[in-house]
Structures are given as structure tokens and as C-alpha cells.
N, C-alpha and C positions, 0 to 999 in steps of 0.2 A: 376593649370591646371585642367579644370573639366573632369572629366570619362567618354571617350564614356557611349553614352545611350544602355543600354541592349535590346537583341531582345526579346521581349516575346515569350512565349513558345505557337508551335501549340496547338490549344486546338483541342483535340486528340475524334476522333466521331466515336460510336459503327457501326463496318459493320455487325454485326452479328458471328452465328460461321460457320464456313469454310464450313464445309463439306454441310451444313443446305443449305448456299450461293449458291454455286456452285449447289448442285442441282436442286434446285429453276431456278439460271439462263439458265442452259443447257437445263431444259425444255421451259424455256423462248425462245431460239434459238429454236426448235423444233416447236416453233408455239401454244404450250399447253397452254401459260398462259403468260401474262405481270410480266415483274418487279417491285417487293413494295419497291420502294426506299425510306429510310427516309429521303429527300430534305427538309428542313424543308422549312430556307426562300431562297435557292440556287436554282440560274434557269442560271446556268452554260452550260447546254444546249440548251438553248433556247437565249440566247446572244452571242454564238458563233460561228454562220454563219453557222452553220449544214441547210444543204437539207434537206428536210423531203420525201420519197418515200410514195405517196399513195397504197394502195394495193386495188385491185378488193373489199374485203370485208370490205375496209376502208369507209362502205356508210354513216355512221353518218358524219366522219369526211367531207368527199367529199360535203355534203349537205350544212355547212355549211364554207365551202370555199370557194369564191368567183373565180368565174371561170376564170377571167383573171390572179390570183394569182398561177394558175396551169400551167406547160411547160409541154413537151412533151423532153425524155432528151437519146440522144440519147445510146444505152444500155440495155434500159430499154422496157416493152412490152408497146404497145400503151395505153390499158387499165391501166397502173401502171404512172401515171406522177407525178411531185416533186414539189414539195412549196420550192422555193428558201427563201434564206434570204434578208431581206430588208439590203442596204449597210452599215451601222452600225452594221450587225452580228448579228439583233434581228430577231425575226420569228414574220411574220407577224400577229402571232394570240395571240399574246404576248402584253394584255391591263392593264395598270396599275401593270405591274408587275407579271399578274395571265394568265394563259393560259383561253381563252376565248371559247375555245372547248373542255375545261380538260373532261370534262365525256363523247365525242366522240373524244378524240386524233388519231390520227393514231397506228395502228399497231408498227410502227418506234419507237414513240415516249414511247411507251409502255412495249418496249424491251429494252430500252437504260437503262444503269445501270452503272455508272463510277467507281463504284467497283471494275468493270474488272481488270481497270489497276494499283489497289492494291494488286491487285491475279496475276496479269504478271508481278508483277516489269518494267512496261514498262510506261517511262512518255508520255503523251498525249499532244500533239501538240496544244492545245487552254489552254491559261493563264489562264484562271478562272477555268477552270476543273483542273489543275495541283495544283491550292491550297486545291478543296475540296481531291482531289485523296491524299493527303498530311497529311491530315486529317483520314482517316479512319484508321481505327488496326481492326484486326479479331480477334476472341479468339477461344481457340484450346479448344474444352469439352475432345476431346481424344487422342490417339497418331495417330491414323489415321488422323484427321485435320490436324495437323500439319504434317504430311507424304504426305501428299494429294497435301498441299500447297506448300512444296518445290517441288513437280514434277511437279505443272503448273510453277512455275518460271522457274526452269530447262528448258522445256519445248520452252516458250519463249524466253528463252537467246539462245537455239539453233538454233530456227525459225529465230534470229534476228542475228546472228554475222556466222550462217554453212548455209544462201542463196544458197550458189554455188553448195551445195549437194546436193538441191534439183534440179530433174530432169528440165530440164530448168530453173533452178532460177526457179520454180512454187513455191515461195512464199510469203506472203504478206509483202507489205515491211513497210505500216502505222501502227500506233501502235494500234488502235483498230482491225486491220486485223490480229496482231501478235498475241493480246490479246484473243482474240477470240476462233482462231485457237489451242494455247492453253488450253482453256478451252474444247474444244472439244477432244484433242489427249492425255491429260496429263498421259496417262493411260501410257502410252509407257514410259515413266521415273520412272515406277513402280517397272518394269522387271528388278531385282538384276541385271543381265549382260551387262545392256543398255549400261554402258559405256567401254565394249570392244567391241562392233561391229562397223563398222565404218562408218562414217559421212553419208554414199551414203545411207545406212541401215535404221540408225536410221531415216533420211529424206524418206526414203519409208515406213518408218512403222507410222509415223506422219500421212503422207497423206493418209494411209491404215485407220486408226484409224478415220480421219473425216471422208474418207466418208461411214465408219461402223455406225460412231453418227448418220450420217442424212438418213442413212436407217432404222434408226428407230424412223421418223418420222410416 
């Protein structure tokens, strides 16, 4: 009888170290600066049916978009419209494999970083991002990276399974919104006592804690 065949092993890809990450991208959400993702040959996002939001000072990108390629989406300010995906989940400006606007991408596309949801423990709803997300490991330079790191997973396990605590359900329910959000609040799993105060608490000091991030913008 012959031996099942063996699964190979992930081959396992540097995200960087934690604390490094995570700053980098929080400034990234702030609007400071785009993500340096090392995507080598993975275009995980650009195959998988992502919208692309233009922004008012997306003018590069907007120039070379083709205007019936742009909607108008409702949500969104009239000036800010979205380059949908062509129905196979590719983005339209996705030629031979290569983004054919990469040195005017969008803002969107500049912040996106799937790293996130190796730092949230939270898997991602598109199969091709779940393999690379699968693939990354952080390395800890201190004890603080590694302290840092289990308070955003913390973090999002709460945002994702204590919903009801928060005032209205006001929480995200996707997992880049969970991922996110975490990264913005993880501070509050720092606090020694976090886990005697209760769910209603902790869920107010979460939403305290973002919108402290984005006031300092």
C-alpha cells in the first residue's frame, strides 16, 4: 500500500519585527506614509475583487484611469469614486501581472499591507491573501514586541467574539475592519487590570483609544 503523499511545509516569509511593523503601518492609517510591503511575485490583492477608493489627492492615479472605469458609490463623497473589479476579481489596471499605475497607485492601494492579519490573528475572507497571511512570522528584537503583539491579538479576539459590548454592536464585523481597529486600540490590553473590568468597559475604552489614534492625525 503506498504512503499518503506529505504536505510540504509553508515556506515561512520575513514580516519584519513587530514593533518596527506596527509603527510603520499606524502611520500608514494616519495618512503619513504608504506601506513597504515585500510582495515579491504575490498580487493577492489585486486578484481579489477589492474596490479601489480614489481620494481627492489620488491625481496621478485618477489621470491615468480611464473615466468610465470610475463609479460613483454610494457612501462615499462625490469627489472620492471606486475602480471596481473586473468580474474574475482582477483590478483593472492589473497588465501582464504588474500594476500598470504602480508609481501613481491610489492612496488605497498604498496603505493596504496583509500583514495586518498576522498581527490580528484574524483570517481574511479572500483565498489567495489567506495563503500569503500564512506565510508571514514576525520576530520579537525585545520583550516589548512580543508584549505588544499579544495585546493586538487580544485585542481583536475581543472586537471579534464581545460584539454585543460594544455600544450598539458599533463594531466592525470584517476582518480587515477587526484587524485594523486593533491595531489602532491595542494599547488598552496593556493596562495589567484590563481583564477585571467588564466587557461594556473594555469595549468603551477600545473605541476611546481609536478615536484618540485619529486625533492625531
Amino acid at each position: 500500500m503506498t504512503a499518503p503523499a506529505s504536505t510540504p511545509p509553508i515556506a515561512e516569509l520575513p514580516a519584519g519585527a513587530f514593533l518596527d511593523w506596527l509603527r510603520n503601518f499606524r502611520a500608514s492609517l494616519l495618512g503619513n506614509q504608504g506601506s513597504d510591503v515585500p510582495c515579491g511575485d504575490c498580487r493577492g490583492c489585486c486578484i481579489s475583487g477589492y474596490s479601489v477608493q480614489i481620494r481627492p489627492h489620488d491625481a496621478g492615479a485618477r489621470a491615468l484611469i480611464p473615466a468610465e472605469l470610475l463609479a460613483r458609490v454610494q457612501g462615499f463623497a462625490r469627489d472620492e469614486p471606486t475602480l471596481a473589479a473586473r468580474p474574475d476579481g482582477t483590478c483593472p489596471m492589473l497588465r501582464d501581472n504588474e500594476c500598470s499605475i504602480y508609481e501613481s497607485r491610489p492612496q488605497t492601494c498604498r496603505d493596504y499591507d496583509c500583514r495586518v492579519f498576522a498581527a490580528s490573528g484574524i483570517s481574511p475572507d479572500k483565498p489567495v491573501i489567506h495563503q500569503r497571511v500564512s506565510q508571514w512570522r514576525f520576530n520579537y528584537p525585545t520583550e516589548l514586541d512580543r508584549k505588544t503583539h499579544s495585546a493586538v491579538l487580544a485585542t481583536a479576539e475581543f472586537i471579534r467574539t464581545r460584539r454585543s459590548s460594544f455600544p450598539n454592536q458599533r463594531a466592525p464585523l470584517g476582518p480587515s475592519g477587526i484587524s485594523v481597529l486593533a491595531c489602532e486600540s491595542y494599547s488598552v490590553f496593556l493596562q495589567p487590570d484590563i481583564h477585571e473590568k467588564p466587557d461594556t468597559e473594555v469595549a468603551r475604552l477600545i473605541l476611546d483609544a481609536s478615536r484618540e489614534f485619529h486625533r492625531s492625525r
